[in-house]
C-alpha positions in Angstrom: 0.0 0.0 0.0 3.0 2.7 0.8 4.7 2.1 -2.6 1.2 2.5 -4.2 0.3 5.8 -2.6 4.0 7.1 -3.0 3.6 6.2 -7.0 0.3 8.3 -6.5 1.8 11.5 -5.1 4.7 11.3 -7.2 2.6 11.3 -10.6 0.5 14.1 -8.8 3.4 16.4 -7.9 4.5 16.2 -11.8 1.3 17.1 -12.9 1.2 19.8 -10.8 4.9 20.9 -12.0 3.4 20.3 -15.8 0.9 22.4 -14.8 3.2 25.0 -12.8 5.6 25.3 -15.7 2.7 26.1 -18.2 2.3 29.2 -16.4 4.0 32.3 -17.3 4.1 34.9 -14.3 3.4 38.5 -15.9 5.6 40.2 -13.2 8.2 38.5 -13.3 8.6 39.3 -16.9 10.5 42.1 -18.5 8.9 45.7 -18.5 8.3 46.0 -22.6 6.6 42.0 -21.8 4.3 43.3 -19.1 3.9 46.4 -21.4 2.9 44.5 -24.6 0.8 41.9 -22.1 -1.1 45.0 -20.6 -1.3 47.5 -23.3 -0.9 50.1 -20.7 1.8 53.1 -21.1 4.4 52.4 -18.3 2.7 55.0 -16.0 -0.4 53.0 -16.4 1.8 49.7 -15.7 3.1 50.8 -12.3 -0.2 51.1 -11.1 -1.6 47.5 -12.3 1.6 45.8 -11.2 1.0 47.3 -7.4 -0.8 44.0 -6.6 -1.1 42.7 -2.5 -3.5 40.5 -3.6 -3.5 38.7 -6.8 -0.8 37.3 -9.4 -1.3 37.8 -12.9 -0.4 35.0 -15.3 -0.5 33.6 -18.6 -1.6 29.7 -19.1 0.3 27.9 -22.2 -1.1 24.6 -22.2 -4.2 23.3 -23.7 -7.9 23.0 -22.3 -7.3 20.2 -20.5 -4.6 21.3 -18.3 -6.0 24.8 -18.0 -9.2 23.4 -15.8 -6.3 20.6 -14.3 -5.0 24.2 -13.3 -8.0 25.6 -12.1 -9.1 22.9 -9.9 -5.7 22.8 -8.1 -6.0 25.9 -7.4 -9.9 25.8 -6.2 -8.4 22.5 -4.2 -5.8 24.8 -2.3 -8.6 27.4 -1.3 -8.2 29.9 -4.2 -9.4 31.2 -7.2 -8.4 32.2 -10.8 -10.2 34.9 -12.6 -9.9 35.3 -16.3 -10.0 38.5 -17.7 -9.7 39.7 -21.0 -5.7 39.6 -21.5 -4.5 37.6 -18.3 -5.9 35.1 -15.4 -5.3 36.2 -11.6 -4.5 34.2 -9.2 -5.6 35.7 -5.7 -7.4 34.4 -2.6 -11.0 33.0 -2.5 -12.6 36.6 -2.8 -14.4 38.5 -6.1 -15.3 41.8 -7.2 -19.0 40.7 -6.1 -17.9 39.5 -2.7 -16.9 42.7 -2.2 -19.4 44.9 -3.8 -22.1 43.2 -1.3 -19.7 44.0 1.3 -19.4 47.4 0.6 -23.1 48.0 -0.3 -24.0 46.4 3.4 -21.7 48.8 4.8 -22.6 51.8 3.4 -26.2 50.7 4.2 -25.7 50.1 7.7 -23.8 53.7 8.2 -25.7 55.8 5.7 -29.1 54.4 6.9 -30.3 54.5 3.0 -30.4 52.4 0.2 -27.4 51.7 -1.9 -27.9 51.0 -6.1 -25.1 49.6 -7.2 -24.0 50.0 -11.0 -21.8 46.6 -12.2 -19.4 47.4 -15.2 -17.5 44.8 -16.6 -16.7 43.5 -19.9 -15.4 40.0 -19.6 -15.6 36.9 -17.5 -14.3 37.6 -14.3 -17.2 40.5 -14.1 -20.2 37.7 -14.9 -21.0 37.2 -11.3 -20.5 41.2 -10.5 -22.9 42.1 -13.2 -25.6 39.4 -12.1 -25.5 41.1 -8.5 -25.5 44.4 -9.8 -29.0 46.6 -9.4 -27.8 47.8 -13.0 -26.0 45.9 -15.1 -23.7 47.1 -17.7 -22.1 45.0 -20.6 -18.7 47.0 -21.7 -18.5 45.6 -25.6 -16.3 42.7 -26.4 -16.1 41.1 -29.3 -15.6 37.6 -26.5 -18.0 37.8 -24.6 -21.7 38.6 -25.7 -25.2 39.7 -23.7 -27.0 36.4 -25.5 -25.0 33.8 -24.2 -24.9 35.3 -20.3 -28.2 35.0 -18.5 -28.6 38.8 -17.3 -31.9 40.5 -17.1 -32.3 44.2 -18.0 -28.5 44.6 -19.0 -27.1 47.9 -20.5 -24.5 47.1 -23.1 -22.1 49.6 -24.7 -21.9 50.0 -28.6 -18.5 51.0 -27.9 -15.3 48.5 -26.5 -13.2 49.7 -23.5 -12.2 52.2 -22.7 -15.1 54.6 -24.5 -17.3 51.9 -23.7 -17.2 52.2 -20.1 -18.0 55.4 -20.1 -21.3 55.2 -22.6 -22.7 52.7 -20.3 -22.2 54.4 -16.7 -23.8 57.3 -18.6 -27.0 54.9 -19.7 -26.9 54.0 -15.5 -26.8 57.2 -14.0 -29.9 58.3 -17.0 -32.0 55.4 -15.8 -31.5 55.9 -12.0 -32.7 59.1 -12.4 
């Protein structure tokens, strides 16, 4: 029995290396990289690489390894996020997580009513947006209002970044 489980965590612990060396690290790569990776000006870089919280990353391997990936990492108490030009690796928390935190919050000291406007324009935002009050779909080519199941969602004509701002405008018109 000790041989066969010692066979077993050897065959997992490559796997996981596999895995682990299919993963390229955005800050550990060179600036013009992270630039090109981004496509942010390096002013705009120093701000998205001042990260306590989450670790950026590219995944090289195929389907099959990618969800290997992301249920290793849902095994260890994590999450990955995938967003439109990299996947972050960061603790068990979401942009909705904290959006119901904040709006709890603010309802509990302000005494009033919070309506929350969700922006997002790819995956990671899916779960934001269906918890929004207002929903609003930033164009992308990838990722389309008919295949998510949102009710009443505003959606740009425009991509990122003019897009954000067309939709916030549709919000703040309809709240009022």
């Amino acid at each position: 029995y000790g041989d066969h489980r010692d066979l077993h965590l050897s065959i997992r612990r490559q796997r996981q290396m596999c895995i682990r060396d299919r993963c390229k690290f955005v800050l550990k790569l060179k600036k013009d990289e992270q630039l090109k990776i981004f496509g942010l000006s390096e002013k705009q870089l120093s701000y998205a690489s001042d990260r306590e919280f989450s670790v950026p990353l590219i995944f090289q391997g195929n389907k099959i390894e990618k969800n290997n990936l992301f249920k290793l990492v849902s095994d260890m108490g994590l999450t990955m996020q995938e967003g439109g030009r990299v996947i972050n690796l960061s603790d068990n928390i979401s942009k909705s997580f904290a959006m119901k935190k904040v709006k709890r919050i603010f309802e509990k000291t302000e005494k009033q009513e919070l309506k929350i406007i969700g922006v997002g324009d790819n995956f990671n935002d899916l779960d934001m947006l269906k918890n929004s009050d207002i929903a609003c779909l930033v164009f992308n080519e990838k990722f389309k209002l008919d295949t998510l199941n949102i009710k009443n969602c505003l959606v740009s004509k425009k991509p990122a970044p003019e897009g954000w701002e067309e939709v916030v405008k549709m919000a703040l018109e309809k709240i009022q």
